[in-house]
Backbone bond lengths (Angstrom), bond angles and torsions (degrees), N, CA, C in turn:
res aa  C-N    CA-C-N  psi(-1)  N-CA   C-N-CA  omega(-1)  CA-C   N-CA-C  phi
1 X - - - 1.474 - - 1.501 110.58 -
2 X 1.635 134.64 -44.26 0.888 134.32 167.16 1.533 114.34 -55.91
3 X 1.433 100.21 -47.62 1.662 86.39 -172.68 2.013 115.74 -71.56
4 X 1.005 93.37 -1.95 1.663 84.63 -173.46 1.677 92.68 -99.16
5 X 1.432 135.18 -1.87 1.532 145.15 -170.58 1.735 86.61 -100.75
6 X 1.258 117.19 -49.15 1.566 115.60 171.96 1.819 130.58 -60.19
7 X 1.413 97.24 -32.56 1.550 105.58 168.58 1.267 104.67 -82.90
8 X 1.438 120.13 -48.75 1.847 105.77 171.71 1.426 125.67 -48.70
9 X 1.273 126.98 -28.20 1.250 138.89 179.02 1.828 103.13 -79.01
10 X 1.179 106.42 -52.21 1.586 94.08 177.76 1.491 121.36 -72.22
11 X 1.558 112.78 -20.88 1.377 107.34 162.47 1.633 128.74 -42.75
12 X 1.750 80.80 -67.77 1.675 109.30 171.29 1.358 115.70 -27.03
13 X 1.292 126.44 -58.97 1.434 156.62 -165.23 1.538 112.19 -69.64
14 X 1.425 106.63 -36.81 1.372 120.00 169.56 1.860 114.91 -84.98
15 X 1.534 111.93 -28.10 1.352 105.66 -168.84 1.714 86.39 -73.31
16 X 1.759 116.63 -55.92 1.633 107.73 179.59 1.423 126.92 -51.37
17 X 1.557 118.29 -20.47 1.758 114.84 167.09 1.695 107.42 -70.89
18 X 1.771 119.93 -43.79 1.337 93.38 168.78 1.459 131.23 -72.22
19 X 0.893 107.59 -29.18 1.527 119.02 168.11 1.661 131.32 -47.12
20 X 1.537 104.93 -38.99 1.230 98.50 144.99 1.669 127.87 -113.20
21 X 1.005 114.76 23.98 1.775 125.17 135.23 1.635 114.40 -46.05
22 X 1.393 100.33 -72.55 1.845 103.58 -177.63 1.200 100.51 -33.83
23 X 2.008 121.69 -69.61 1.423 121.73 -145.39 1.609 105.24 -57.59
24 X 1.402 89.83 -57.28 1.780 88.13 177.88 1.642 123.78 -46.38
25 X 1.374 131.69 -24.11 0.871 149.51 -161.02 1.906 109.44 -86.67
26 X 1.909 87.42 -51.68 1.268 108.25 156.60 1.814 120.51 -34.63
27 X 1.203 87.24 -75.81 1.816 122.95 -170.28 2.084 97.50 -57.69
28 X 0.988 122.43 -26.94 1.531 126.75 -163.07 1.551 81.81 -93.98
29 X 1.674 137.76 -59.80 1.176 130.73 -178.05 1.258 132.67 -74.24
30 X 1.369 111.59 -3.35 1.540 120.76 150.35 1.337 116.51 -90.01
31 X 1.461 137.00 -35.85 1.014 131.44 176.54 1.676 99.63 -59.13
32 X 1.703 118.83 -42.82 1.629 103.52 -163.94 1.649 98.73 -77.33
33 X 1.224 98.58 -27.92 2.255 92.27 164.05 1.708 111.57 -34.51
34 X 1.388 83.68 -81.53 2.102 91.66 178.42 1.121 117.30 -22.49
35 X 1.826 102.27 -56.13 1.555 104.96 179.51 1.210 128.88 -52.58
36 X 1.589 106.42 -39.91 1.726 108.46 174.04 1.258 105.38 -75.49
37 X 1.245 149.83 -29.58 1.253 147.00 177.08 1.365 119.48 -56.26
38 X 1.637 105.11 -57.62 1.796 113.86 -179.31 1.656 93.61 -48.58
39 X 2.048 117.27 -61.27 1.001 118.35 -162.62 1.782 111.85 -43.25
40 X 1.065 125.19 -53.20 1.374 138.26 170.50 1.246 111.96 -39.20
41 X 1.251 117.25 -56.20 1.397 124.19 177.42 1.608 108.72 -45.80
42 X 1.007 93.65 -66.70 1.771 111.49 -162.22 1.611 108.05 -66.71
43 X 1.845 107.41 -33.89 1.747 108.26 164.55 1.789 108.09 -49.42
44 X 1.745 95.14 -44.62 1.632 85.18 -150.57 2.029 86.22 -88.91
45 X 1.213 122.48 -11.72 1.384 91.21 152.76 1.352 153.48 -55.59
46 X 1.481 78.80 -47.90 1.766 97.92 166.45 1.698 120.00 -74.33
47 X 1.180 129.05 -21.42 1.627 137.73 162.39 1.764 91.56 -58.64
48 X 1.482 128.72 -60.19 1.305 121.65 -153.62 1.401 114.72 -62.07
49 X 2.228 101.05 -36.01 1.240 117.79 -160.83 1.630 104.24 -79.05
50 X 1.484 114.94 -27.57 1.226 133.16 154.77 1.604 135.64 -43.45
51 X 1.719 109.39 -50.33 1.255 117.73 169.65 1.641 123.18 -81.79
52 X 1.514 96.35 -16.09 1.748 89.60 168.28 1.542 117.54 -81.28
53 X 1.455 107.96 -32.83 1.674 95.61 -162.81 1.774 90.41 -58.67
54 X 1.321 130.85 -78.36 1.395 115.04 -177.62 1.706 121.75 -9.29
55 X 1.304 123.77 -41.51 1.441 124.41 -153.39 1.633 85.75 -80.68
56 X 1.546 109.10 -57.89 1.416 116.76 -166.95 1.604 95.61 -53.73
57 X 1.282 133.64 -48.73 1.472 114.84 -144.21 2.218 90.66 -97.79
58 X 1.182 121.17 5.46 1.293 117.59 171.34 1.563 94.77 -91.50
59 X 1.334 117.20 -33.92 1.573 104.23 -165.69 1.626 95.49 -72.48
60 X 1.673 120.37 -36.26 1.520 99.73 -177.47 1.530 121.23 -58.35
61 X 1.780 101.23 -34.07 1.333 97.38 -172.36 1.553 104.50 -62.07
62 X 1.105 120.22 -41.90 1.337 115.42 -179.24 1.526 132.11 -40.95
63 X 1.586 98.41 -37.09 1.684 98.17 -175.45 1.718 88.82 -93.90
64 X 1.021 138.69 -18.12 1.324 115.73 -178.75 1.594 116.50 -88.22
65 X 1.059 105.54 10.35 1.648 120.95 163.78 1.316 95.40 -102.97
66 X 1.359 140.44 -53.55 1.389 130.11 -164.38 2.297 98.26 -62.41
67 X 1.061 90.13 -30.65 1.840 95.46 177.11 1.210 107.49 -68.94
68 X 1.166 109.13 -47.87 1.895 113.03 178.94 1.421 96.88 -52.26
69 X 1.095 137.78 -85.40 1.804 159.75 155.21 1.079 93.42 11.52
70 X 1.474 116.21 -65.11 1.880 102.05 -165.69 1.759 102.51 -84.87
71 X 1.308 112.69 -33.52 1.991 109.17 -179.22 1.642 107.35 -36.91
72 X 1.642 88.60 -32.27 1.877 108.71 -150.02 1.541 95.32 -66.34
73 X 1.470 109.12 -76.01 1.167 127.06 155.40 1.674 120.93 -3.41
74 X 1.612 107.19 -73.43 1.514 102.56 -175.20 1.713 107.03 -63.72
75 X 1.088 93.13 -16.68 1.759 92.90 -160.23 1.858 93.66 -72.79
76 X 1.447 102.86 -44.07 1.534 96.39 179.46 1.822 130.46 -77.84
77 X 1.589 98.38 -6.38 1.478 112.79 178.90 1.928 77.16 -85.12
78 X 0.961 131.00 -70.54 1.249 145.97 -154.03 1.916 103.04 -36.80
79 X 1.364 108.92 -40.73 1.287 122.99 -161.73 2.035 94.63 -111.34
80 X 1.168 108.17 6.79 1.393 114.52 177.30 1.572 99.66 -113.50
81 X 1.210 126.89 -57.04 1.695 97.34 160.16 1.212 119.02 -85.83
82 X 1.283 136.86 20.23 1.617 123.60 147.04 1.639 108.02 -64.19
83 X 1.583 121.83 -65.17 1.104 121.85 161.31 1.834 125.30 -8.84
84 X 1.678 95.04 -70.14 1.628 100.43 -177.98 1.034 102.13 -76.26
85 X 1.135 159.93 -76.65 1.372 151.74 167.21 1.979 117.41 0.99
86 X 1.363 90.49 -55.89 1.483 92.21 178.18 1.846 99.40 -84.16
87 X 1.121 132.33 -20.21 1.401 128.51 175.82 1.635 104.82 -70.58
88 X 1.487 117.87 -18.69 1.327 111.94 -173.26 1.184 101.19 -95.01
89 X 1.583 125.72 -24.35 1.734 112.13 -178.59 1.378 112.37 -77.89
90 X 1.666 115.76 -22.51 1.152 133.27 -179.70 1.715 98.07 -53.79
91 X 1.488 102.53 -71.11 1.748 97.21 178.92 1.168 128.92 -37.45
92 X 1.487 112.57 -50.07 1.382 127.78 -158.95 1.175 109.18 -62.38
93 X 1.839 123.54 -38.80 1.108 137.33 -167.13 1.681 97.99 -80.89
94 X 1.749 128.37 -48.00 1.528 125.97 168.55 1.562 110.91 -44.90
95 X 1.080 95.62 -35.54 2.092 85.60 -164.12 1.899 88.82 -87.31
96 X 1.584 134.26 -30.97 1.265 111.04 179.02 1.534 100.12 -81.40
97 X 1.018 141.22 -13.35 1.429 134.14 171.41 1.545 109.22 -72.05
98 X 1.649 138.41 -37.98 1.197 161.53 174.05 1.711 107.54 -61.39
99 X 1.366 114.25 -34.42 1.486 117.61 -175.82 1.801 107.60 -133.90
100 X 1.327 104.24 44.23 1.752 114.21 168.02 1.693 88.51 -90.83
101 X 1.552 109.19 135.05 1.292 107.24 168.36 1.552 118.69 -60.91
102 X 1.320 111.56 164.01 1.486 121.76 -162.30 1.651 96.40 -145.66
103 X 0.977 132.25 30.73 1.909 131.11 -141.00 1.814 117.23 148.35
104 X 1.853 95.75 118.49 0.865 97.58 168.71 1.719 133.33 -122.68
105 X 1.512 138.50 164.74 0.970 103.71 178.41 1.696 120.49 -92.05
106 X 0.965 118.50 142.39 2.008 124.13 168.26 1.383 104.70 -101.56
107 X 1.254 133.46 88.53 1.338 123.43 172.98 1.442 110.93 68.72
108 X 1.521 129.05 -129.20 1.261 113.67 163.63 1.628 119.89 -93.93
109 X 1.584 115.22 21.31 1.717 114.68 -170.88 1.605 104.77 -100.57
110 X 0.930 121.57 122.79 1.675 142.44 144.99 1.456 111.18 -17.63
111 X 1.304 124.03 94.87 2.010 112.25 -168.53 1.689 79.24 -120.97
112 X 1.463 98.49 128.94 1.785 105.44 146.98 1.759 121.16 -72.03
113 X 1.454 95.40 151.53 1.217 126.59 175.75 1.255 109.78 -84.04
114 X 1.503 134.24 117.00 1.418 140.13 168.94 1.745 111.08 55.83
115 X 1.194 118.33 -82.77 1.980 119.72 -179.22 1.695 113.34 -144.24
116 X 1.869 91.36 23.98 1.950 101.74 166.20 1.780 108.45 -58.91
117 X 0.979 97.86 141.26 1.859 100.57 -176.11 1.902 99.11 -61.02
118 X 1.584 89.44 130.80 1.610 96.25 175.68 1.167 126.92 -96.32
119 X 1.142 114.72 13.70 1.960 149.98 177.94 1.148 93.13 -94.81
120 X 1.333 160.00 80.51 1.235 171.30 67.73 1.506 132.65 -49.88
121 X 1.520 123.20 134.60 1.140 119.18 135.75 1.318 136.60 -128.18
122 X 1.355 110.02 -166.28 1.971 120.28 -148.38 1.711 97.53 -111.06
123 X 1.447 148.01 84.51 1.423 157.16 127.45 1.706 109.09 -0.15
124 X 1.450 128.43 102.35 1.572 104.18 165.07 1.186 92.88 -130.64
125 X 1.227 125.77 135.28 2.105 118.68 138.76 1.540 111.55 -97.55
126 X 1.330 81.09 150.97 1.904 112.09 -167.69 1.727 90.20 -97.04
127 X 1.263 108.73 161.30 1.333 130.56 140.19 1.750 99.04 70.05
128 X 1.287 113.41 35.50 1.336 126.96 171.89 1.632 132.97 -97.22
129 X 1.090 126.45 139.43 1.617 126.95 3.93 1.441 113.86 -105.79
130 X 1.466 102.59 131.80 1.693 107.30 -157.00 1.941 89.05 -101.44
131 X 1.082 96.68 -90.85 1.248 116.98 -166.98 1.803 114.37 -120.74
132 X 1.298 117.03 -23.26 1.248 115.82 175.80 1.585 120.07 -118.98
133 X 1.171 103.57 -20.80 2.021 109.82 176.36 1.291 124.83 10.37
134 X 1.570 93.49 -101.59 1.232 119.67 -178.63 1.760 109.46 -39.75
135 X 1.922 108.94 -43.22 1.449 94.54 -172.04 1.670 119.54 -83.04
136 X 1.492 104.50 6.43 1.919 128.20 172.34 0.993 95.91 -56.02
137 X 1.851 110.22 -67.93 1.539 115.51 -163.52 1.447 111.18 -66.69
138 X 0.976 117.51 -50.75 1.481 118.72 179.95 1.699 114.49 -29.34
139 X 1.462 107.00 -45.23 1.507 128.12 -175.58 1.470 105.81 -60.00
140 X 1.563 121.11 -61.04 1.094 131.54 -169.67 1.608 119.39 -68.29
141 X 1.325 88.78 -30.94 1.745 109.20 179.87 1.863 89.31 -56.94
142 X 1.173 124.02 -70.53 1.675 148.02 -170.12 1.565 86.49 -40.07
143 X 1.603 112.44 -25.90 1.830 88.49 -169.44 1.108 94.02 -139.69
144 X 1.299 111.81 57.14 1.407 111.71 -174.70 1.476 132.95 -19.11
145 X 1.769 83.09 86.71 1.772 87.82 178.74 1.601 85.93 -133.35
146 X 1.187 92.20 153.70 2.072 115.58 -174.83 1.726 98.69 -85.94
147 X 0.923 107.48 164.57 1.326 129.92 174.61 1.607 124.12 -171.12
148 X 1.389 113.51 135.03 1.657 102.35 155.38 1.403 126.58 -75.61
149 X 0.847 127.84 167.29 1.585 139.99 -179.47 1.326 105.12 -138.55
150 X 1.569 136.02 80.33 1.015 137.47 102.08 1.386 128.75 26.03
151 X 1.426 128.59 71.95 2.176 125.90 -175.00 1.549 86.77 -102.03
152 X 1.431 82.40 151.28 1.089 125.79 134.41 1.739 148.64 -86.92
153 X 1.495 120.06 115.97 1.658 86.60 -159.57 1.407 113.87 -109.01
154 X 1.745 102.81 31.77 1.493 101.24 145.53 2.412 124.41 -77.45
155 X 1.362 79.54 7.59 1.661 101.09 -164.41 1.421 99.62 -94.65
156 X 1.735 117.94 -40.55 1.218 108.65 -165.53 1.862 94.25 -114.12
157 X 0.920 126.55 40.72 1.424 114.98 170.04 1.845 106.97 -90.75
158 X 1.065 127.87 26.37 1.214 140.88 -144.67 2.025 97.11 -115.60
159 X 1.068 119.15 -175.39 1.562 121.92 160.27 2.231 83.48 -103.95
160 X 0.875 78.86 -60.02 1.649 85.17 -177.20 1.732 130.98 -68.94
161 X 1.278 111.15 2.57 1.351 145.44 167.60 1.806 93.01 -81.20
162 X 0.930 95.86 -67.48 1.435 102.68 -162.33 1.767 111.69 -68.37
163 X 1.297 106.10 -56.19 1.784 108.47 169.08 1.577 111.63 -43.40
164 X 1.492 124.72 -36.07 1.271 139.66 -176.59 1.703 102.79 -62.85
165 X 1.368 110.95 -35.24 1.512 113.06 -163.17 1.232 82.95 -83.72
166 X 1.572 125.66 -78.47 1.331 129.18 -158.17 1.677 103.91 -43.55
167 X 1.244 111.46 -29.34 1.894 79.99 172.99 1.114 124.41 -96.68
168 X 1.494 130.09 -2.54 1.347 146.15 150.80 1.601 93.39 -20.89
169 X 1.282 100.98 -69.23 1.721 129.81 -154.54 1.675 96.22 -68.43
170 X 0.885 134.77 -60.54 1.366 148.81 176.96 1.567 98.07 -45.10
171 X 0.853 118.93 -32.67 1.803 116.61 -178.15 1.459 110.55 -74.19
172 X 1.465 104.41 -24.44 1.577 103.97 179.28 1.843 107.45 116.17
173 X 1.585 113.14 27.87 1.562 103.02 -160.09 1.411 108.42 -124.22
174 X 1.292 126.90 114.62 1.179 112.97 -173.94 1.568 120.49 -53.85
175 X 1.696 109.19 159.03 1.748 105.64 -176.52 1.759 82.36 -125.05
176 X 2.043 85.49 136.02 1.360 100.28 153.66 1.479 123.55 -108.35
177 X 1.288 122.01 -177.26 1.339 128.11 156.15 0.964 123.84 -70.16
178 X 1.560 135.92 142.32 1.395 125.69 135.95 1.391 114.87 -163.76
179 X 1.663 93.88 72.61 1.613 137.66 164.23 1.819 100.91 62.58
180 X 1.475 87.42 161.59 1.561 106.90 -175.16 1.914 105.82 -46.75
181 X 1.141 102.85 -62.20 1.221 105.85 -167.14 1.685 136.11 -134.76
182 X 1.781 108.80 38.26 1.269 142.85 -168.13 1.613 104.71 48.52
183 X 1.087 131.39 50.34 1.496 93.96 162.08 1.786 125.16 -110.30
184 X 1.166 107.44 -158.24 1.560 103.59 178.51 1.393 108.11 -78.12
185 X 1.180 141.42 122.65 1.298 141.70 161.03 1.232 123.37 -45.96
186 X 1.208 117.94 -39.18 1.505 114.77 -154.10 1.953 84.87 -93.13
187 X 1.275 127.11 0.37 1.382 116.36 174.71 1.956 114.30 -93.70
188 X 1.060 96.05 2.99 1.495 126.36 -177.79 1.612 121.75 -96.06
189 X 1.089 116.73 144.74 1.509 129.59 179.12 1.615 109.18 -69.90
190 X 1.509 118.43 155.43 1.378 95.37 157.98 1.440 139.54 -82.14
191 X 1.544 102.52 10.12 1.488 111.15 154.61 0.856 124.54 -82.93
192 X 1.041 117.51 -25.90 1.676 116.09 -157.66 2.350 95.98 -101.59
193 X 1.279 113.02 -29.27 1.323 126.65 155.74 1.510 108.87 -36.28
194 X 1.860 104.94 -78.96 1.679 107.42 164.66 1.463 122.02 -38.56
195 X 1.412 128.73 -43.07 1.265 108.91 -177.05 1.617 100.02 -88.36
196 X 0.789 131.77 8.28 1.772 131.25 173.96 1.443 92.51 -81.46
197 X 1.120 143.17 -39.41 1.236 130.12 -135.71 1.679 102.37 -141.79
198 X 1.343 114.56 -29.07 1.328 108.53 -176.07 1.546 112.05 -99.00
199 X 1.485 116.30 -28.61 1.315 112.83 145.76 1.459 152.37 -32.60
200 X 1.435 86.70 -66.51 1.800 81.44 164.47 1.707 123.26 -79.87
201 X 1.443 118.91 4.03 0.951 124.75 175.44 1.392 110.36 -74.87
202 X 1.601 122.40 -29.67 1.211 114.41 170.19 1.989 112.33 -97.88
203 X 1.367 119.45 -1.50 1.375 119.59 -172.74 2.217 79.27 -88.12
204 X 1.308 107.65 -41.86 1.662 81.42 169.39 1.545 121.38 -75.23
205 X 0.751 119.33 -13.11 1.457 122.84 176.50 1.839 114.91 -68.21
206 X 1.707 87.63 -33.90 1.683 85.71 -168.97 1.521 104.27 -81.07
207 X 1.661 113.96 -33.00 1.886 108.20 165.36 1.208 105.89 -61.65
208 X 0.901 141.04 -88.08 1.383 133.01 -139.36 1.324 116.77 -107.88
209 X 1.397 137.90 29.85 1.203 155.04 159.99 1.565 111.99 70.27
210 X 1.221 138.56 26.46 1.260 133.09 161.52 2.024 102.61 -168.21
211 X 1.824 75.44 161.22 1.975 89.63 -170.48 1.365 104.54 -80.79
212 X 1.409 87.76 162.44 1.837 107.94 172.71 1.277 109.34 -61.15
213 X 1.439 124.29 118.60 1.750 117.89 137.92 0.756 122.78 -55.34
214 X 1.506 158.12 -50.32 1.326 150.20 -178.60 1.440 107.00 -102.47
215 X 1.700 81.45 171.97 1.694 87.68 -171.17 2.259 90.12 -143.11
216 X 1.361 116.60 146.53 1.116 133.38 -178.30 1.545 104.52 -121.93
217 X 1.048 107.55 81.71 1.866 93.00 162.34 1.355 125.03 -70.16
218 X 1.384 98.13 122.88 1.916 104.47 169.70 1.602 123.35 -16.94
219 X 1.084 135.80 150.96 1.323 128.98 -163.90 1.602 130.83 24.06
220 X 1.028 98.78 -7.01 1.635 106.82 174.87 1.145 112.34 124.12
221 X 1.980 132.96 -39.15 1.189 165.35 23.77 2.263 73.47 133.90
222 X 0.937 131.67 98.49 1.273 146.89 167.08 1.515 103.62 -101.11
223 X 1.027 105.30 144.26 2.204 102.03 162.66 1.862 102.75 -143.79
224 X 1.281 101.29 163.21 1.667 108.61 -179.70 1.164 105.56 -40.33
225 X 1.100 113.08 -60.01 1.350 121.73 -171.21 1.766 122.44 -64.49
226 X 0.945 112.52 -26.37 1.606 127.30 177.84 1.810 92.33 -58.95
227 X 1.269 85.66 -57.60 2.136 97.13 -168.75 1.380 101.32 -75.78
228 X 1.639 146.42 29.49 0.707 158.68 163.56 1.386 123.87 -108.69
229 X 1.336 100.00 -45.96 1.644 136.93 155.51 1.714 100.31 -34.10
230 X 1.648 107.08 -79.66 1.187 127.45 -171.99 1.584 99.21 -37.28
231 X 0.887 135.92 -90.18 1.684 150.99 -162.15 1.170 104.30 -39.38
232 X 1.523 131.40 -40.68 1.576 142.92 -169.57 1.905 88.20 -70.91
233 X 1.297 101.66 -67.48 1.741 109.70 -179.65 1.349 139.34 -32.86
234 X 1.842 88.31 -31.01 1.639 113.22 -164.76 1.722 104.19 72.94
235 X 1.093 127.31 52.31 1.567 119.68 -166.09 1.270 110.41 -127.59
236 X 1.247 137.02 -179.77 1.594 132.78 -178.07 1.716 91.89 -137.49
237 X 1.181 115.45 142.72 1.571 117.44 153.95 1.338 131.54 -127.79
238 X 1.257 108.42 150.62 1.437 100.79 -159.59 1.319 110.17 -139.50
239 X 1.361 134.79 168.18 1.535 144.63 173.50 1.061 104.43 -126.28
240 X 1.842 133.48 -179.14 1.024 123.22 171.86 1.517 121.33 -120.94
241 X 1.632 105.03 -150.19 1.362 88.81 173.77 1.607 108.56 -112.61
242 X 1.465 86.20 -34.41 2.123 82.89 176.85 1.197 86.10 -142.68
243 X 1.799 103.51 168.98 1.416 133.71 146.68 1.515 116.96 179.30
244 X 1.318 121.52 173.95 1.679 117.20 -141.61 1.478 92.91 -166.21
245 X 0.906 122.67 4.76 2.047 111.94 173.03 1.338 118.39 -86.89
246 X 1.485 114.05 -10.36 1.472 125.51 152.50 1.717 131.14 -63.97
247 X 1.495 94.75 -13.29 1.366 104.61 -159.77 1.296 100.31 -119.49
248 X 1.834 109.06 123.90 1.297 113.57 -136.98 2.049 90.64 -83.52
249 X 1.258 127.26 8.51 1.717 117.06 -175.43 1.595 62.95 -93.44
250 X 0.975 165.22 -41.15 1.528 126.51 -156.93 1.785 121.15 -116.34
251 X 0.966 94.99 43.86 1.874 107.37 -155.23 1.798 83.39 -89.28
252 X 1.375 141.57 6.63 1.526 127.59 161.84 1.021 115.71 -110.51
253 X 1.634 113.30 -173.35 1.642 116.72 -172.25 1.553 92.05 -55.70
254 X 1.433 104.55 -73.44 1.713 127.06 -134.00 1.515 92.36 -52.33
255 X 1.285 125.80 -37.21 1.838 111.41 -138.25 1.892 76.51 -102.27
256 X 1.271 127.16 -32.23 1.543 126.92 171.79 1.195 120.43 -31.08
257 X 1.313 109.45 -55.69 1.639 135.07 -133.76 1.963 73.72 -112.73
258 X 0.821 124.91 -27.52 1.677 109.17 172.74 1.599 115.64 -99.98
259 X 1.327 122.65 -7.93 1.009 106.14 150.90 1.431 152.51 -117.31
260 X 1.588 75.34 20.72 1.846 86.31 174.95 1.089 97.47 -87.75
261 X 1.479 142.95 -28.57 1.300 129.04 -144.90 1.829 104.39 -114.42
262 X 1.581 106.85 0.33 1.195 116.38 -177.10 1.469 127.28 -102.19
263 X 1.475 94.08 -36.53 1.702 124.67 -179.09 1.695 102.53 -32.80
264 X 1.075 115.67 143.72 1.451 123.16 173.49 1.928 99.91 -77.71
265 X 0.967 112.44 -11.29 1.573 120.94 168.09 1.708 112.42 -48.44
266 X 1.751 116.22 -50.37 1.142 93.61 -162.09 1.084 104.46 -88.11
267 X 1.765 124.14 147.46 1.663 146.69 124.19 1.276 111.67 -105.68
268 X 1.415 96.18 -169.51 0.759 129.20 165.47 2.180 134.00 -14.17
269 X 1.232 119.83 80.64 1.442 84.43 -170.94 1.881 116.53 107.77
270 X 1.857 101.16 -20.36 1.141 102.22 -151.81 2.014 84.83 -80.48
271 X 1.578 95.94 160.91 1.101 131.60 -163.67 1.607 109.57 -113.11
272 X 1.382 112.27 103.48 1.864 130.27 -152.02 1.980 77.71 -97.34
273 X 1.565 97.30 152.47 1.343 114.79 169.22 1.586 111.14 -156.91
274 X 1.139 98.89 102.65 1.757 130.91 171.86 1.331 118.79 -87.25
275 X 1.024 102.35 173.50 1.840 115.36 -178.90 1.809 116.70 -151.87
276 X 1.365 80.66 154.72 2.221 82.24 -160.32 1.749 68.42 -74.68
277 X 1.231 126.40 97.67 1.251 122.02 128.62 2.013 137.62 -105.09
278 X 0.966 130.09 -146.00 1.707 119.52 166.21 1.545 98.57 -107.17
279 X 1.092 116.58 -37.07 1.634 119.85 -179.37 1.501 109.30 -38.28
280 X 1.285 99.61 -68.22 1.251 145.31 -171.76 1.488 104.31 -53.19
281 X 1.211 124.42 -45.55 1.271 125.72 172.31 1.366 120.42 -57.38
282 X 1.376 98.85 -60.89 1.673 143.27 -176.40 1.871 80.38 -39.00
283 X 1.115 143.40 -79.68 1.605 164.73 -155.81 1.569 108.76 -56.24
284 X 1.439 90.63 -51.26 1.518 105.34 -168.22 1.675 117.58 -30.78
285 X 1.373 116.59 -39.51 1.682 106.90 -171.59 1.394 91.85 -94.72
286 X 1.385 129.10 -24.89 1.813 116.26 -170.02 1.786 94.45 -82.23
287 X 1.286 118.10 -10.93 1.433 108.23 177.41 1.772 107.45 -88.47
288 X 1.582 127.00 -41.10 1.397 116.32 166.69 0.920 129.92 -62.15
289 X 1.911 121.71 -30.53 1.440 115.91 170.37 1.229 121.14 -61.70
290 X 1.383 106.99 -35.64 1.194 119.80 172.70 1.750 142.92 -34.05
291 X 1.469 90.65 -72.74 1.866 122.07 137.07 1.610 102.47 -22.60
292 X 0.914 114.25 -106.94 1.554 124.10 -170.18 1.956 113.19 -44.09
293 X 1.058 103.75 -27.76 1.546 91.26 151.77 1.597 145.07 -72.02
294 X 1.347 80.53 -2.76 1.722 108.62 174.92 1.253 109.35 -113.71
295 X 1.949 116.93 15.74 1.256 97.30 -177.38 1.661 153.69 89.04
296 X 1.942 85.65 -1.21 1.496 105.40 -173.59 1.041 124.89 -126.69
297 X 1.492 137.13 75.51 1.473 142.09 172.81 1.654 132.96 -28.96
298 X 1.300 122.18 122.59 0.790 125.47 -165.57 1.706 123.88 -70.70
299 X 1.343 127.76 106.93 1.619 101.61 -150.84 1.500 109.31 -94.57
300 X 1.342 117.90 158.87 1.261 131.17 -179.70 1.468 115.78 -66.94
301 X 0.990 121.38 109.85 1.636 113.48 -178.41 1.657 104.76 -75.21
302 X 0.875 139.58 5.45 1.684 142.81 162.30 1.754 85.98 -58.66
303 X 1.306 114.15 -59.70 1.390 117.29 -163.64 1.556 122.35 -71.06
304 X 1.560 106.10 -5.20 1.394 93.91 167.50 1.507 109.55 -98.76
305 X 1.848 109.55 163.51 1.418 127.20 -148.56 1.380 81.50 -98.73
């Protein structure tokens, strides 16, 4: 009886040693769970804590290249209007070096400035734009020779008076005066003088945006007061030295065109006076080639002072 109370007891004793075998066994494989878990944890912390610093320190590089980018930038806008800036004083100084006078006037003669060639002469038509103008300049433009043009502003009171002037001007040709409506001055008041002369100075002003430098009085016909006129204006006036398209032995091409260029009239300086006529047109290139076969350039009135 004891011994079978003794094997029950050692059974017993053995079912509670395996019994707590399992738990512990249990308890050791959850604890090594945790372990892989924390470990996991803390890998994929450190992977996360790992993959940001890169993001953060590419995004700095990034904006401190985007800073470089714009420094870069101003520095090259910066050195791009220094450039134009100095390209504009550059101009400013070519076109006042391009339009320093070279020519002065003496009465109606052409005088050089310091060592301007003194083998020149001075191109004008009177009584412009009548009927031929615009196709004068056109001519002269083709041979590039300068001229004044001399209006009238019984010529441009027109829509087509006026388009006629403005392309005169558009060709590159200076416009003079010579009064509203040709008459003799000195038969005139000095009011009625002022509106001869100060009038159309602003009816040219209002086509083509600037006043006459010179001034041509009708027949030649100057008065005190005209040259009084002048100085108030800022203007120069002038007469010439020859011309012959008035004068009916030379009213065609052929005998024109031979005696402008033949006349014991021209030197130096001398001062030509034409008219918007067809004759006159007709002449116009056999009279510049002409000129310059004798040696005498036609001068730019931009260039006189």
């Amino acid at each position: 009886m004891k011994k079978v109370k003794y094997i029950s007891m050692t059974v017993l004793l053995a079912a509670v040693l395996a019994a707590c075998g399992d738990g512990n066994s249990d308890a050791n494989d959850n604890a090594s769970n945790q372990d892989d878990q924390a470990s996991n944890t803390n890998n994929a912390s450190t992977d996360s804590s790992y993959n940001t610093e890169p993001d953060e320190n590419n995004q700095a590089t990034e904006n401190n290249d985007s800073i470089n980018d714009d420094n870069s930038n101003d520095v090259v806008e910066e050195n791009n209007n220094q450039e134009n800036s100095d390209q504009e004083n550059n101009d400013e100084q070519t076109a006042e070096a391009d339009t320093e006078p070279m020519y002065e006037m003496d009465g109606p003669t052409v005088r050089p400035i310091d060592d301007a060639d003194a083998e020149v002469v001075l191109l004008t038509i009177d009584d412009a734009p009548d009927n031929h103008g615009p196709e004068m300049a056109s001519i002269l433009q083709e041979l590039d020779a300068g001229a004044i043009f001399f209006v009238n502003g019984h010529f441009i009171q027109s829509d087509e008076g006026k388009e006629q002037l403005q392309e005169i001007y558009d060709m590159g040709f200076e416009i003079g005066n010579h009064t509203m409506n040709h008459p003799n001055l000195s038969d005139l008041s000095e009011e009625e003088q002022y509106e001869e002369i100060v009038a159309l100075n602003d009816l040219i002003e209002e086509v083509i945006g600037e006043r006459p430098r010179f001034f041509r009085a009708p027949f030649g016909v100057n008065t005190d007061y005209s040259k009084e006129l002048m100085e108030e204006e800022d203007m120069q006036w002038m007469n010439w030295t020859y011309g012959y398209d008035f004068d009916p032995d030379y009213m065609e091409k052929e005998a024109l065109e031979t005696i402008m260029v033949e006349t014991e009239l021209l030197t130096n300086g001398a001062n030509l006076l034409m008219h918007d006529r067809e004759f006159t047109m007709e002449a116009l290139e056999g009279i510049v080639e002409g000129l310059r076969e004798k040696g005498y350039e036609i001068v730019d009135p931009a260039s006189i002072k």
